[in-house]
Backbone bond lengths (Angstrom), bond angles and torsions (degrees), N, CA, C in turn:
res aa  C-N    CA-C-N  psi(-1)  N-CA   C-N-CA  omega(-1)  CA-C   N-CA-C  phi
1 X - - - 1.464 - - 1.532 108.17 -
2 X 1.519 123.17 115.66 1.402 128.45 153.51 1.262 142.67 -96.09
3 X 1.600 98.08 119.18 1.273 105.02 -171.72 1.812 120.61 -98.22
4 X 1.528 132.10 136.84 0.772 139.43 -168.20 1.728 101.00 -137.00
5 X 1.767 91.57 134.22 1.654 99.94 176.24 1.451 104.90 -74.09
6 X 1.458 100.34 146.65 1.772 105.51 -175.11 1.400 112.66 -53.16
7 X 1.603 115.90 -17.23 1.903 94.27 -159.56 1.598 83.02 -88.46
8 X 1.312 149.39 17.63 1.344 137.07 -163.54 1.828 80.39 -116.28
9 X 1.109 142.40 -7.19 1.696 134.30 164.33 1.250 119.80 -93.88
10 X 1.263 118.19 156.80 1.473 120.19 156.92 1.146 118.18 -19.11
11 X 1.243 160.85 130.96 1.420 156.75 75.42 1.479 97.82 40.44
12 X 1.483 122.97 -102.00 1.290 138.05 -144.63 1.938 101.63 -83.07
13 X 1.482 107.97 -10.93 1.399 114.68 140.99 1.425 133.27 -37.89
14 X 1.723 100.43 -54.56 1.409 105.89 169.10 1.826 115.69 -93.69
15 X 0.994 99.42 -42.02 1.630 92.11 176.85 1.532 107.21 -46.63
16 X 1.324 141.93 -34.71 1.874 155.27 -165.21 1.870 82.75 -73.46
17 X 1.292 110.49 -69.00 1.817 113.49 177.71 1.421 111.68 -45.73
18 X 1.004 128.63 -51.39 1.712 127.83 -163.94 1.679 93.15 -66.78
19 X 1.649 119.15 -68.40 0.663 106.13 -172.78 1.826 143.30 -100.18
20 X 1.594 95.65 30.90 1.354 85.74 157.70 2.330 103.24 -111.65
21 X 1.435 110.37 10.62 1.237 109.84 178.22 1.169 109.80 -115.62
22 X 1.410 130.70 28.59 1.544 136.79 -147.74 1.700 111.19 -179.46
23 X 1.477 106.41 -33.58 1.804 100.41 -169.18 1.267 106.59 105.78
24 X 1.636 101.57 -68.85 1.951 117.27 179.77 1.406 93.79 -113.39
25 X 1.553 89.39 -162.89 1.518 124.54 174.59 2.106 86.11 -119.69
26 X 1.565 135.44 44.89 0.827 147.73 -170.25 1.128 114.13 -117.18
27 X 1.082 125.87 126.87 1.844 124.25 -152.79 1.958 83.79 -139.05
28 X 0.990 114.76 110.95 1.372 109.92 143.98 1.250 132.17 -144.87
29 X 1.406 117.78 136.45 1.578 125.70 -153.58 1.493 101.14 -156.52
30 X 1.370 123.09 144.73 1.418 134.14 -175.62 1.330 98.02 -36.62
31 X 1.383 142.36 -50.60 1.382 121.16 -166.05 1.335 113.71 -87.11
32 X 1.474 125.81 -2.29 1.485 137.15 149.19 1.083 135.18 -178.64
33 X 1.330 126.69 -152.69 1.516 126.58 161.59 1.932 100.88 -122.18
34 X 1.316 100.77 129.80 1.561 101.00 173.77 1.691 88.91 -129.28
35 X 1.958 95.25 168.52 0.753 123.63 152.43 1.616 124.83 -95.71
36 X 1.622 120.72 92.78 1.005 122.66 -169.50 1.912 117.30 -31.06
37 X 1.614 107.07 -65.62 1.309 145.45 154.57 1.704 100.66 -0.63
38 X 2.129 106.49 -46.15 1.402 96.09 -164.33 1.803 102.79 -108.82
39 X 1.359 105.80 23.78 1.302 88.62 -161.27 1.821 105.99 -118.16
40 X 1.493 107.51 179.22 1.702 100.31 -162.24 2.143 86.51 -77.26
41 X 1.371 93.57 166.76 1.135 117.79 -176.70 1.590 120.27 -171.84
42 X 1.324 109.42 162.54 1.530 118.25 161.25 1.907 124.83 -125.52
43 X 1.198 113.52 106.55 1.299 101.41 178.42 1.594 126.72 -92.11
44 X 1.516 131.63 154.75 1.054 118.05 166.00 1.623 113.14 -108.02
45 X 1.653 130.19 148.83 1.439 132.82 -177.19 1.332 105.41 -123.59
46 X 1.078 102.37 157.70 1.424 116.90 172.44 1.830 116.78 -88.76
47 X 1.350 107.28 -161.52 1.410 112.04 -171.68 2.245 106.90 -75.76
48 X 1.601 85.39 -23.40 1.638 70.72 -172.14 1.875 100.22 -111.21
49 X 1.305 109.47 45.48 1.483 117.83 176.51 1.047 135.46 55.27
50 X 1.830 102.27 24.30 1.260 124.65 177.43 1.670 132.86 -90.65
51 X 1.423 120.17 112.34 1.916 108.93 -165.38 1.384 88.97 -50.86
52 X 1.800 101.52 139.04 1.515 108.29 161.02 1.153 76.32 -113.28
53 X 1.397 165.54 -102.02 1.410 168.21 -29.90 1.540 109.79 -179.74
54 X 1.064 124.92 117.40 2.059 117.60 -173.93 1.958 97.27 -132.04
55 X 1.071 93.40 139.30 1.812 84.47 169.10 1.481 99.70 -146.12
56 X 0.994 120.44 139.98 1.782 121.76 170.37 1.635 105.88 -138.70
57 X 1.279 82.98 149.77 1.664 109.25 176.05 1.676 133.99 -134.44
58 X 0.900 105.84 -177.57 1.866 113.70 174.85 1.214 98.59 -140.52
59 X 1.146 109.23 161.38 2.072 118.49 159.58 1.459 94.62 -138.37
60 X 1.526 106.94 120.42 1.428 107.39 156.61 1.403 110.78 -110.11
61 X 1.743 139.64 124.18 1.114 120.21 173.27 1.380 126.59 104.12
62 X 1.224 101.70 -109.50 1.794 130.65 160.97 1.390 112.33 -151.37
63 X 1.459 114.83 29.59 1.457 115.72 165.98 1.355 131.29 -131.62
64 X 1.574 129.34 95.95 1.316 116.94 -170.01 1.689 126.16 -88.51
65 X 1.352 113.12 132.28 1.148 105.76 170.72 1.165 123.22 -125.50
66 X 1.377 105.16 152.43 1.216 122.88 -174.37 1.738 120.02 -100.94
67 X 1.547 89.82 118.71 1.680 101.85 -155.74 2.109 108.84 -95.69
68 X 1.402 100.29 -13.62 1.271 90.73 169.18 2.206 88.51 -162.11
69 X 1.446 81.11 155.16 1.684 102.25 172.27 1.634 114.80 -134.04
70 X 1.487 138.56 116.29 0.923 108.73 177.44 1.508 94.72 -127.18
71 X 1.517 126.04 154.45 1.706 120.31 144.89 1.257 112.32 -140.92
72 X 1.324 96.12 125.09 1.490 122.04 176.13 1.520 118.64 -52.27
73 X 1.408 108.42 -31.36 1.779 123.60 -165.23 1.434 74.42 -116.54
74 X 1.231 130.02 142.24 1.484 151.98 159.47 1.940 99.33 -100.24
75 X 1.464 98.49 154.18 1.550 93.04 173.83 1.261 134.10 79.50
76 X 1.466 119.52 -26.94 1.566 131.90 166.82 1.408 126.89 -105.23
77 X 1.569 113.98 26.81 1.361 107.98 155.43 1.592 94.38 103.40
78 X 0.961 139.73 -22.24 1.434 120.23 -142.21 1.528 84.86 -99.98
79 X 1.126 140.81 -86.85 2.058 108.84 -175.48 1.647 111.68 -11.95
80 X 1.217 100.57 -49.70 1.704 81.54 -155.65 1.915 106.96 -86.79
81 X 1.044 132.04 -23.47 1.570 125.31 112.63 1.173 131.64 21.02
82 X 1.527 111.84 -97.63 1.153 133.05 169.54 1.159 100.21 -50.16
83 X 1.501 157.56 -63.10 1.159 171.22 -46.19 2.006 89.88 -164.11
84 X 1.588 93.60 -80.01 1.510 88.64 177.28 1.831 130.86 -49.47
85 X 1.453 96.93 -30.67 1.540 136.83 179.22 1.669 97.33 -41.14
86 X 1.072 122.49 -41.28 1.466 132.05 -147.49 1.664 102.20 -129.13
87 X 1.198 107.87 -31.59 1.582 112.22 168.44 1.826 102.87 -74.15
88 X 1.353 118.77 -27.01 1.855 109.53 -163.09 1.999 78.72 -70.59
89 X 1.582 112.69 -66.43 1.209 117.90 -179.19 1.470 110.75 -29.74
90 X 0.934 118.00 -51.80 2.050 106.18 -169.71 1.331 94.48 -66.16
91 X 1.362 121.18 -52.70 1.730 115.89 -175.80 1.606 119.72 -21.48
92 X 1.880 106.27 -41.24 1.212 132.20 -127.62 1.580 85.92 -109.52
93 X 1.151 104.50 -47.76 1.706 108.54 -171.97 2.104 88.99 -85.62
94 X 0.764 137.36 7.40 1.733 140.56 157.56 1.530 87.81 70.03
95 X 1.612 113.29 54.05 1.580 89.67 159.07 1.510 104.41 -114.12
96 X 1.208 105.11 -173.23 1.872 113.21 -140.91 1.624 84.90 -101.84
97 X 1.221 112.98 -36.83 1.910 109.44 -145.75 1.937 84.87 -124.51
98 X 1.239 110.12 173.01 1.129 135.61 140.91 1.647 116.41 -128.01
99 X 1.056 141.96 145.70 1.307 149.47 163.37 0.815 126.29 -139.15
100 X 1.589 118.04 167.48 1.724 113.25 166.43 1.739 101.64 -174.83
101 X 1.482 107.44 162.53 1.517 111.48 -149.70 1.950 77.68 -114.77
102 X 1.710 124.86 150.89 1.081 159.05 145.13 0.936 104.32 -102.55
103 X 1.966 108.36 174.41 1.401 112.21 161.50 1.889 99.06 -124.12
104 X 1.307 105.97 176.98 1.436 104.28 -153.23 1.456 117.17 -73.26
105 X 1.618 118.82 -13.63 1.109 135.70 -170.21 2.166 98.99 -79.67
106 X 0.859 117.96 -19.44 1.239 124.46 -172.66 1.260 85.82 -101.29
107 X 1.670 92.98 98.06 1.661 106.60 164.52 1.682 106.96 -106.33
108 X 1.142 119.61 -11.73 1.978 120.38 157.00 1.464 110.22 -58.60
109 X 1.380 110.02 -56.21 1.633 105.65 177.76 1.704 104.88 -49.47
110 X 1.766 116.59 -55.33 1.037 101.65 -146.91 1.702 114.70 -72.89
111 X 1.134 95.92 -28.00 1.672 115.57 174.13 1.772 112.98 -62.41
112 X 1.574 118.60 -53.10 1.502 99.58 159.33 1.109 132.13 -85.61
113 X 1.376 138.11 11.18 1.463 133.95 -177.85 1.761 75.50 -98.66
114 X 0.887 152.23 -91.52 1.977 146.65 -171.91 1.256 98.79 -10.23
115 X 1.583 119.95 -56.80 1.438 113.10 -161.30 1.924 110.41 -50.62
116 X 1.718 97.92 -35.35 1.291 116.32 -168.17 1.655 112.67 -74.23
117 X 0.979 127.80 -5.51 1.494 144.26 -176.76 1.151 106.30 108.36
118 X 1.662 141.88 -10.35 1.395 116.83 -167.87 1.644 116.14 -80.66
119 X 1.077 119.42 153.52 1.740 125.87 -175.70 1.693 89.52 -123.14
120 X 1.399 90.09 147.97 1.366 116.22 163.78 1.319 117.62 -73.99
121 X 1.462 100.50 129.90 1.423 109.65 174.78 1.693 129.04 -118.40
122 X 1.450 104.62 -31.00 1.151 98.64 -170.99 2.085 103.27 -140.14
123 X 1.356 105.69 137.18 1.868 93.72 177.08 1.295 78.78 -120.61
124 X 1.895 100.61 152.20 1.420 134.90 177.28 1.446 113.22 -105.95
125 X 1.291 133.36 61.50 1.296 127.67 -158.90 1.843 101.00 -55.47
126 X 1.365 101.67 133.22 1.509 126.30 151.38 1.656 87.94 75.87
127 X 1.493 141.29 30.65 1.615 142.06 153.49 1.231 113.02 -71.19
128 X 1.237 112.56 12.42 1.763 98.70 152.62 1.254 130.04 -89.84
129 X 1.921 99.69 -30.89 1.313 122.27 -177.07 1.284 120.84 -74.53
130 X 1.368 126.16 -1.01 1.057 169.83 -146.25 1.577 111.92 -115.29
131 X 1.851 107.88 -60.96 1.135 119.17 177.97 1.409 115.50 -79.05
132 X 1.142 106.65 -31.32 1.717 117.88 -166.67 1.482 103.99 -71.96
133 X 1.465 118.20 -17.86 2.027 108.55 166.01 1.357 95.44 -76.41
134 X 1.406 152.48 -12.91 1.960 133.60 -155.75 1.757 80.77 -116.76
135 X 1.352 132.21 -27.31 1.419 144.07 -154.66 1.301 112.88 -158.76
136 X 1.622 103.66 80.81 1.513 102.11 -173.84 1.994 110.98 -87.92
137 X 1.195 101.36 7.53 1.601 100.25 178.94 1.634 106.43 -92.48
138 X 1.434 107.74 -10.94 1.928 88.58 154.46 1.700 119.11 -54.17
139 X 1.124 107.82 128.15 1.487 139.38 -176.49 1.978 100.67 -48.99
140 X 0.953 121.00 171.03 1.730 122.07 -179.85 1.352 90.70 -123.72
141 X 1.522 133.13 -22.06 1.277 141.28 175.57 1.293 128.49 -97.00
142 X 1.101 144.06 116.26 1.641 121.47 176.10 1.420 125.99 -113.60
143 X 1.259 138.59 -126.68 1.248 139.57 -174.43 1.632 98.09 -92.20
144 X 1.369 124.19 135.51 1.102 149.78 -173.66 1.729 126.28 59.84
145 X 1.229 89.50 22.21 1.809 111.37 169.35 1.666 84.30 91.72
146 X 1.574 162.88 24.96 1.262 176.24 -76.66 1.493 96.90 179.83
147 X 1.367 118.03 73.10 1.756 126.64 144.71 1.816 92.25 -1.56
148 X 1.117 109.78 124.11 1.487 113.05 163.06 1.792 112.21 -111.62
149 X 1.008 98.81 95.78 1.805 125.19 -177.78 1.752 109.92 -90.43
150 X 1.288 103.96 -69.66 1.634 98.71 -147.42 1.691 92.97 -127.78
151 X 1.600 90.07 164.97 1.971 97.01 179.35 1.426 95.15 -92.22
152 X 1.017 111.40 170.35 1.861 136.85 152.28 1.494 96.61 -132.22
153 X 1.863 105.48 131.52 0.926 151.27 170.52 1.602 109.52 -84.68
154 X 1.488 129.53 131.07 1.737 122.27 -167.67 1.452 83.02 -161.82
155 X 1.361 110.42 115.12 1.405 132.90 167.47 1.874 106.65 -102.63
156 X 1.226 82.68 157.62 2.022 91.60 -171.13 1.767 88.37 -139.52
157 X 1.607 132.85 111.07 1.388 129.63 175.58 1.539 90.61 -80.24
158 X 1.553 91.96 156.75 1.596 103.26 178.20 1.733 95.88 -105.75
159 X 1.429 117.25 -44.65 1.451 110.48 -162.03 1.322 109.28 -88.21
C-alpha cells in the first residue's frame, strides 16, 4: 500500500474526491469550517491512480485533528493506515492527543476509531443543526435511517 501526502497530488485530484464523497471540499464541525481541498493530508491509490483512502488533518499546539477519513475499499487496512500515517506524524510534531469529531449516526466510524484506542470524550448536542445553516447539504437522515443531530468528539492520547 502507497501512501502519498496530498500536496504531492493533483489539486483538482482531490477537490473531484471531496466532492463527489462530501458535496464540497467543505468540512464543518464544532471546531470549524475547513476547506478539506486546502488542508495537510495523506492519501492512498490504487493501481490505476485512483484515491481509494484520503485522511486530512490540522495540528494546533499539541493536538492533531483529524478533519476527514475516507476509504473507498472497506476491509483492507487502508483507514487504519491512514490512521497510523498521521498518528507516527503527531508523535513527530510532539503533540499529546490526536482527535477528531463524527456525528452520532456514524456508528462504523464510531465502532472503528474505539477499535483503534480512541474513547469518547465529548457529545455536541444538536451541532449539526448548527452546521446545516454554513452547509445546508448535510442530510436530516443518515446511515441506518439515524436522525443526524449531534457530533461525538474521540480523542486517542499519544503520551
Amino acid at each position: 500500500m502507497k501512501i502519498y501526502a496530498i500536496d504531492n497530488l493533483p489539486k483538482n485530484k482531490i477537490v473531484e474526491f471531496f466532492e463527489l464523497h462530501w458535496g464540497s471540499t467543505q468540512m464543518v464541525v464544532s471546531s470549524g469550517v475547513y476547506d478539506c481541498s486546502e488542508l495537510d493530508g495523506f492519501a492512498v491509490l490504487n493501481e490505476e491512480d485512483e484515491i481509494i483512502g484520503l485522511i486530512t488533518y490540522i495540528i494546533k499546539d499539541d493536538e492533531c485533528e483529524i478533519i476527514s477519513l475516507d476509504s473507498i475499499e472497506e476491509g483492507k487496512g487502508i483507514g487504519t493506515t491512514l490512521i497510523k500515517e498521521v498518528e507516527n506524524l503527531a508523535i513527530k510534531k510532539r503533540c499529546r492527543r490526536v482527535k477528531l469529531i463524527t456525528t452520532n449516526d456514524n456508528l462504523l466510524a464510531l465502532k472503528f476509531y474505539q477499535k483503534r484506542g480512541f474513547v469518547l470524550s465529548k457529545i455536541f448536542n444538536n451541532a449539526v443543526e448548527k452546521a446545516r445553516k454554513i452547509k445546508p447539504q448535510i442530510p436530516l437522515i443518515g446511515n441506518d435511517g439515524i436522525p443526524i443531530r449531534d457530533e461525538i468528539e474521540l480523542i486517542k492520547h499519544l503520551d
